[in-house]
C-alpha positions as CSV (number, residue, x, y, z in Angstrom):
1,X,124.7,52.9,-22.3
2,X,123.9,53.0,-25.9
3,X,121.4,50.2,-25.0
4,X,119.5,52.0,-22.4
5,X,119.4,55.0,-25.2
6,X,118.1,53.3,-27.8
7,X,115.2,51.5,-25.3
8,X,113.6,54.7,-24.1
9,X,113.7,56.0,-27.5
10,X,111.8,53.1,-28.9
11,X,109.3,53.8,-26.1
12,X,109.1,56.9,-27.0
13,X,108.5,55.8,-30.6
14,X,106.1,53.7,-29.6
15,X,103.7,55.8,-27.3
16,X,103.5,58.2,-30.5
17,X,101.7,55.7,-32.3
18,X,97.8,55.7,-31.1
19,X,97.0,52.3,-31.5
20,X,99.7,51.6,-29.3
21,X,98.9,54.4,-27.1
22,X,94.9,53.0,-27.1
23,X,95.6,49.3,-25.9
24,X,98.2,50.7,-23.0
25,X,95.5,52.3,-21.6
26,X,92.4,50.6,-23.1
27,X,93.0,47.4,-20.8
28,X,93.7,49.2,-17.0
29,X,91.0,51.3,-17.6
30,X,88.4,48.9,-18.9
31,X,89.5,46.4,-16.4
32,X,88.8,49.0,-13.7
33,X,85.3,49.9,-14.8
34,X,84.2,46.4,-15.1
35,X,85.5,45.5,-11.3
36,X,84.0,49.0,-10.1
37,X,81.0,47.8,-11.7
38,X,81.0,44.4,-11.0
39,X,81.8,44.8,-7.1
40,X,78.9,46.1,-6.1
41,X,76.4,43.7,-3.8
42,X,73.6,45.5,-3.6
43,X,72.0,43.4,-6.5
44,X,72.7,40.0,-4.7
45,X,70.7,38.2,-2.4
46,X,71.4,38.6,0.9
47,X,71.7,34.6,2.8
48,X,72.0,34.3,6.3
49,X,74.0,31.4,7.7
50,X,74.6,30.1,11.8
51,X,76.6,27.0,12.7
52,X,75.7,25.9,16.1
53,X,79.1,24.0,16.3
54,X,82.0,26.0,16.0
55,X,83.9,23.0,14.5
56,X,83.3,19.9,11.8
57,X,80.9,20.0,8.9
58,X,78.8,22.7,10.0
59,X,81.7,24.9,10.3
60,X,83.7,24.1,6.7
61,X,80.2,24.4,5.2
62,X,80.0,27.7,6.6
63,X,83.4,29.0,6.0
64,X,82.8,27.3,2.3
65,X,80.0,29.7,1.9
66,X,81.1,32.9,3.5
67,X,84.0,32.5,2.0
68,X,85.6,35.2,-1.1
69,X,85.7,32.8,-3.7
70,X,81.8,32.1,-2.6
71,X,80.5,35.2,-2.4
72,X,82.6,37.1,-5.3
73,X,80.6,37.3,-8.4
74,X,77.6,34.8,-7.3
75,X,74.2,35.2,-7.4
76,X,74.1,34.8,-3.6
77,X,76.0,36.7,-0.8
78,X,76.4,34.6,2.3
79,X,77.0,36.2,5.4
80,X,77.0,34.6,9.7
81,X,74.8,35.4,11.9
82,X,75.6,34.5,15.7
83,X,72.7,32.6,16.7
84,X,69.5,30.9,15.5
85,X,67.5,34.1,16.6
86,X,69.5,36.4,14.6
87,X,69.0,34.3,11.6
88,X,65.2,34.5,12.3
89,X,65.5,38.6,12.7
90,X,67.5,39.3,9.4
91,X,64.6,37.2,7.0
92,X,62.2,38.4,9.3
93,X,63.7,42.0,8.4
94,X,64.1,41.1,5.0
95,X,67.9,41.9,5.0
96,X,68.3,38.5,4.0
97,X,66.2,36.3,1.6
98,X,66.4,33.1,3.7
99,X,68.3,32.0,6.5
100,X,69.9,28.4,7.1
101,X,70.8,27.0,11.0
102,X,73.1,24.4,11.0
103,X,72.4,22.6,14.4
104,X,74.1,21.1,16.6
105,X,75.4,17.8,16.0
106,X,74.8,17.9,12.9
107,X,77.4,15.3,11.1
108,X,76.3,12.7,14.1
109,X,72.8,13.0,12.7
110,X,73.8,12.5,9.3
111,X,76.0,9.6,10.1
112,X,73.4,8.1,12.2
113,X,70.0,9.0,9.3
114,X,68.6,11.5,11.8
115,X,67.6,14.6,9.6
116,X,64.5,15.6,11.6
117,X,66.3,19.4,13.5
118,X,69.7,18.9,11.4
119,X,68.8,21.8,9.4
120,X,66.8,24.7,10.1
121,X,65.7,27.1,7.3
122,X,63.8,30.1,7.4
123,X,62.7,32.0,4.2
124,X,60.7,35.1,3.5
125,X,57.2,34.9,2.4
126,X,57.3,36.1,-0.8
127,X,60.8,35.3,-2.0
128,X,60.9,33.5,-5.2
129,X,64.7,32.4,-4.6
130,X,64.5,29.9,-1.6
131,X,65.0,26.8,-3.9
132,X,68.2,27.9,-5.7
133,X,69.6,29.2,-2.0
134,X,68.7,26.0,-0.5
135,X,70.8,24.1,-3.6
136,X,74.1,26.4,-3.1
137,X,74.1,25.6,1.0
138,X,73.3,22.0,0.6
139,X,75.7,21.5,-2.3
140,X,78.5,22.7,0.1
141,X,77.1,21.0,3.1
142,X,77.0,17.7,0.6
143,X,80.8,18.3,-0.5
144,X,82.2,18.3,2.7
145,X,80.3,15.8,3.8
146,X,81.2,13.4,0.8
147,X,84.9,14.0,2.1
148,X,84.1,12.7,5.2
149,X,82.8,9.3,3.9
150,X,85.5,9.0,1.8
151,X,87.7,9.1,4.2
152,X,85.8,7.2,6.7
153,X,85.6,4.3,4.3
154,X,89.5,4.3,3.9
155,X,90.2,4.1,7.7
156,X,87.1,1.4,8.1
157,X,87.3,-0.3,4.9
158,X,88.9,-3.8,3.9
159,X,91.4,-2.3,0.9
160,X,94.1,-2.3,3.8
161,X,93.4,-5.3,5.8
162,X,96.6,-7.1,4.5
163,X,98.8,-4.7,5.5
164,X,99.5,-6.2,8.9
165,X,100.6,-4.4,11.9
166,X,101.4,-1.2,9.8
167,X,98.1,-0.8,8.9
168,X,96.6,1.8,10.8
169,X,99.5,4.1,10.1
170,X,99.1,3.2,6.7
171,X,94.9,3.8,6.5
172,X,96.0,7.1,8.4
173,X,98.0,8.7,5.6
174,X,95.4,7.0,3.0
175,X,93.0,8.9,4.5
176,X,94.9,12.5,4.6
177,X,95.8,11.4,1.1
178,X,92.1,10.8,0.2
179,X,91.3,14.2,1.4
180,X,93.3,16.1,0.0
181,X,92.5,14.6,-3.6
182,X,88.7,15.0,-2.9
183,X,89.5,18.7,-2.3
184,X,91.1,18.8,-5.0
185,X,88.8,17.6,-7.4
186,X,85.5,18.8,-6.5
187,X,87.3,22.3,-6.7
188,X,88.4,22.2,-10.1
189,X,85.4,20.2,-12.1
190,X,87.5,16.7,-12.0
191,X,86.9,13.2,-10.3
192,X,89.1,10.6,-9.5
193,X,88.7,6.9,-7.9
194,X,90.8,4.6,-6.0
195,X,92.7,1.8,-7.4
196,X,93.6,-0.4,-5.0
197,X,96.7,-3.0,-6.2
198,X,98.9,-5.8,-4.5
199,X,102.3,-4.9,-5.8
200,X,105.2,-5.8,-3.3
201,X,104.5,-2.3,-0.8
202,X,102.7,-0.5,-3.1
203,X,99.0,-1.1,-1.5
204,X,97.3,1.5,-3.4
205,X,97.3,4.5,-6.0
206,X,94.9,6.5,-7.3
207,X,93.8,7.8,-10.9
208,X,92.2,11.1,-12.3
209,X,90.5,11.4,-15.4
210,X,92.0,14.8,-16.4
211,X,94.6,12.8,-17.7
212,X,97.1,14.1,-15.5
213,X,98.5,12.9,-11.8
214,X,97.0,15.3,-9.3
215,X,98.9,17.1,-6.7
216,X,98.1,16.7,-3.3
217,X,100.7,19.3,-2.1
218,X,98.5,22.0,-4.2
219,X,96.2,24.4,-1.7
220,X,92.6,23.3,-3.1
221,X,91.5,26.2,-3.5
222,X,93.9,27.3,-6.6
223,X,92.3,25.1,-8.8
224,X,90.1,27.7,-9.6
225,X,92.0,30.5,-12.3
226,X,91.9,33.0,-10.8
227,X,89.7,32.9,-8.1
228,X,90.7,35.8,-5.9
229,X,89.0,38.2,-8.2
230,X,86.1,39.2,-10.1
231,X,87.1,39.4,-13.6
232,X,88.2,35.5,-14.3
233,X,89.4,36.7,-17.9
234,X,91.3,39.3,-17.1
235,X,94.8,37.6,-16.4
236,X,94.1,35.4,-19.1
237,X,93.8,38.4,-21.5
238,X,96.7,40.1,-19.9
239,X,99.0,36.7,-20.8
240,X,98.1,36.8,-24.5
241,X,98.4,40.5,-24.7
242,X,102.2,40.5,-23.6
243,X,102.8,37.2,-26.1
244,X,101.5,39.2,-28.9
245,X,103.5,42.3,-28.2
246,X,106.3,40.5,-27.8
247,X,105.7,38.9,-31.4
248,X,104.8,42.2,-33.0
249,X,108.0,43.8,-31.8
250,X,110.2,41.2,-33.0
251,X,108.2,42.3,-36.1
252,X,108.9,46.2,-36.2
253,X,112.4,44.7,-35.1
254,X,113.1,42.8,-38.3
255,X,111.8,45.3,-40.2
256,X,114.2,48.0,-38.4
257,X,116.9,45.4,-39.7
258,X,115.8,45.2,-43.1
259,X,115.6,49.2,-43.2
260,X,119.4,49.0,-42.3
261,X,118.9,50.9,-39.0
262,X,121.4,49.3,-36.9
263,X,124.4,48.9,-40.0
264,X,126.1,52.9,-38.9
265,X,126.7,51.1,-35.6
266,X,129.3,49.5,-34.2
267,X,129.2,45.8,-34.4
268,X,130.0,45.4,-30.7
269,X,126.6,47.5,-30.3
270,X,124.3,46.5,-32.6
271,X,123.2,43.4,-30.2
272,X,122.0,45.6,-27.1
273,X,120.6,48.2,-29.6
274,X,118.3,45.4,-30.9
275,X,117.2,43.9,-27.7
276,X,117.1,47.4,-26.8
277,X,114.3,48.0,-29.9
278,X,112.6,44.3,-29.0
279,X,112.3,45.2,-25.3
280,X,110.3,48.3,-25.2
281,X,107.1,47.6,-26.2
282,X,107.0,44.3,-24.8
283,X,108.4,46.2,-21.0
284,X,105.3,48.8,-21.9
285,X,102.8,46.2,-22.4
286,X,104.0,44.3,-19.4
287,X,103.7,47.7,-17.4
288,X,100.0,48.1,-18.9
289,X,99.4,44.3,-18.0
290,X,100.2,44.7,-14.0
291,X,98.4,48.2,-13.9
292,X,95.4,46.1,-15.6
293,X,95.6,43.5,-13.0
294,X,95.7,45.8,-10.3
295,X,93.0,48.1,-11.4
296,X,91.3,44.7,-11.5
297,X,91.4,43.0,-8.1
298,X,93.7,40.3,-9.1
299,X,96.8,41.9,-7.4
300,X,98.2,39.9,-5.0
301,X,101.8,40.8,-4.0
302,X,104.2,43.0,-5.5
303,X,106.8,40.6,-5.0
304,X,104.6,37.6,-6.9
305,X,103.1,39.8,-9.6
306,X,106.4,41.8,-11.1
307,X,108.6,39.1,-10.5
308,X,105.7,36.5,-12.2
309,X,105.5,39.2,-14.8
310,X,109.4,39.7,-15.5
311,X,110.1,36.2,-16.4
312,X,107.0,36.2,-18.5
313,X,107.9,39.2,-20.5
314,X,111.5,38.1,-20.3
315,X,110.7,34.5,-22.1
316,X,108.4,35.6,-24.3
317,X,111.2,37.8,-25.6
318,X,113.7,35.3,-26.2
319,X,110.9,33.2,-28.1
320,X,110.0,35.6,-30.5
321,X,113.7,36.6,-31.1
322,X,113.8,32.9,-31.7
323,X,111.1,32.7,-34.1
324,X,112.6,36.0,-36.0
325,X,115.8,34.4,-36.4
326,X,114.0,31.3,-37.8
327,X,111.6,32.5,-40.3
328,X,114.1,35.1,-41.3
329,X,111.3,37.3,-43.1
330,X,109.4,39.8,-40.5
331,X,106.2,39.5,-43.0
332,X,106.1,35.6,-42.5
333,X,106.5,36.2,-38.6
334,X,103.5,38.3,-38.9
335,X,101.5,36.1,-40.5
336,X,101.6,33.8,-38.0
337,X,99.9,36.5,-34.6
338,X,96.5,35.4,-35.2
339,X,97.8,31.8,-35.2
340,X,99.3,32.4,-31.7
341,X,96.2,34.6,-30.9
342,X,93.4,31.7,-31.6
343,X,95.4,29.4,-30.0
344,X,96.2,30.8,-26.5
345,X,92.3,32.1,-26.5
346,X,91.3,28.4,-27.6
347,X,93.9,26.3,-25.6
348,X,94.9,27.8,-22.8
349,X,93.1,28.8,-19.8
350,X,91.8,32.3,-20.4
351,X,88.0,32.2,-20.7
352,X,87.5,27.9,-19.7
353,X,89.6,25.7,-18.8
354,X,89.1,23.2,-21.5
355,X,91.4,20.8,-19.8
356,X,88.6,20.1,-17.9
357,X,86.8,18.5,-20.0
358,X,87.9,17.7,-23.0
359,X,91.3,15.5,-23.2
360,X,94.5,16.7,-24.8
361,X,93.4,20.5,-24.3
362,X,96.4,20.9,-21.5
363,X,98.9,19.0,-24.1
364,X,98.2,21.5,-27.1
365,X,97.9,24.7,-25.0
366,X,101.5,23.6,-23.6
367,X,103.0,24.8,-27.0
368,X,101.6,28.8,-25.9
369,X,103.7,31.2,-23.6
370,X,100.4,32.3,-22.0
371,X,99.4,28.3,-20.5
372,X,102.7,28.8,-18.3
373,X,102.1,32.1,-16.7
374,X,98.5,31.7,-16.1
375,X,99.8,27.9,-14.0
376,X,101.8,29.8,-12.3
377,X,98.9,31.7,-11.0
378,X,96.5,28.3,-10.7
């Protein structure tokens, strides 16, 4: 009881202090006007798209395209039309900039170096964009297409002959495997290659270059931070804002104790009272988090987000009881914010991803609070 008394009177001690009171509000609101002002569309260019076949490569290219994490926060906004004529009527309109047809048959006339009627594109006469359209569509149409050679050249290659009657189920899973590594990969910046060993069973592996083992399990699409909305910082920012008010109470907390605050209770109390004082900022600055995400776009379940954001709030309360307890001195523990500021910005995932590409980023950003929450969301 005495807990729960001293908590909301610590948040009450803290929402009378107007730096406090600024950063609460300062990140829901900001995070709102930048995705009211960044979700607008009426500044992109409008592509039209039609897929004559309703299945294979035309069709992932064009889900690819249409797709959210396409069209959110791009220079282009691809949309389907439902034939060939429609796609003529929207450039011809100029509701659209250019207009791609993806005919029919198209991956048999790629397999087989037919190109002439694979592709028809129509643009508007005076549109000065056509080229860097026409580099977006046939990136994606080359990225799914690449998956299928890949995986055509595991079923068809030789790197399995040996295996004997269990071959074809073998090449089989190879192939699903292959996939879903390609995937992968091409989502998040990385490549990998096959290495192909004769080891006993073991027939083949494979190796990444981000220095870590990839998994295959993962939905493709999550290698991208963040993807499902339009402010890629945001949840970033919101990590290291909750580490650093966690550190900064266990701060005002060791200076409480030096003041001799908690001595005129009783010693069965004094524990809760404390966690009591080193909880309520760090509960308010969660709460200002979560109202920052979903002011943001970046909500996506209530479940997900508060129970995410709980064990984030709740471990990164423990670690900076830890680290009061160790450097004994709130001044030194205070000292040592910006160190844990530059270092999530600079290591972890919040602006890049510098895993990507440069080796040993992922290792040092492990030793920051902010790297695990912001996986969790990968």
């Amino acid at each position: 009881m005495k807990g729960a008394l001293w908590f909301l009177l610590s948040c009450k001690r803290y929402l009378k202090r107007l730096p406090f009171v600024f950063l609460f509000f300062a990140l829901p609101l900001g995070a709102f006007a930048v995705s009211w002002m960044g979700g607008e569309e009426d500044d992109r260019i409008r592509i039209a798209l039609c897929a004559e076949d309703t299945e294979g490569l035309a069709a992932r290219t064009m889900e690819e395209l249409t797709g959210p994490s396409e069209a959110r926060g791009k220079m282009f906004v691809f949309y389907a039309c439902s034939d060939e004529e429609a796609v003529r009527e929207e450039v011809a309109s100029r509701r659209a900039e250019c207009g791609y047809v993806f005919y029919e048959g198209l991956e048999e006339k790629l397999d087989a170096g037919e190109y002439r009627r694979a592709i028809g594109v129509y643009t508007a006469p005076s549109t000065v964009t056509a080229s860097l359209a026409s580099e977006t569509v046939f990136a994606a149409l080359i990225r799914n297409y690449d998956k299928d050679l890949l995986q055509d050249y595991v079923m068809d290659g030789q790197a399995f002959d040996g295996l004997g009657e269990t071959g074809n189920a073998a090449r089989k899973e190879a192939a699903l495997l292959a996939g879903e590594l390609y995937n992968k990969w091409s989502s998040n910046g990385g490549t990998f290659r096959f290495v192909y060993e004769e080891a006993g069973e073991e027939q083949a592996g494979y190796e990444a270059d981000s220095g870590s083992r990839p998994h295959p399990d993962r939905d493709a699409g999550s290698a991208e931070m963040a993807s499902s909305g339009t402010l890629f910082p945001l949840r970033g920012l919101v990590a290291v804002y909750v580490f650093i008010a966690g550190l900064y109470s266990a701060v005002s907390l060791g200076e409480d104790e030096r003041k001799g605050l908690f001595y005129p209770l009783a010693p069965q109390s004094r524990l809760a009272c404390r966690a009591a004082v080193l909880a309520a900022p760090l509960v308010l600055a969660a709460a200002s988090g979560l109202l920052a995400l979903a002011a943001g776009g970046l909500w996506e379940s209530a479940a997900r987000e508060i129970g995410a954001m709980a064990v984030y709030a709740g471990t990164v309360g423990a670690v900076s009881w830890i680290l009061k307890w160790i450097l004994r001195q709130p001044q030194i523990l205070l000292c040592t914010i910006p160190f844990f500021v530059i270092g999530s910005l600079v290591f972890c995932p919040v602006f890049i991803d510098g895993g990507r590409y440069v080796e040993g980023v992922d290792a040092v950003g492990r030793l920051f609070l902010p790297y695990y929450y912001l996986q969790f969301f990968a």
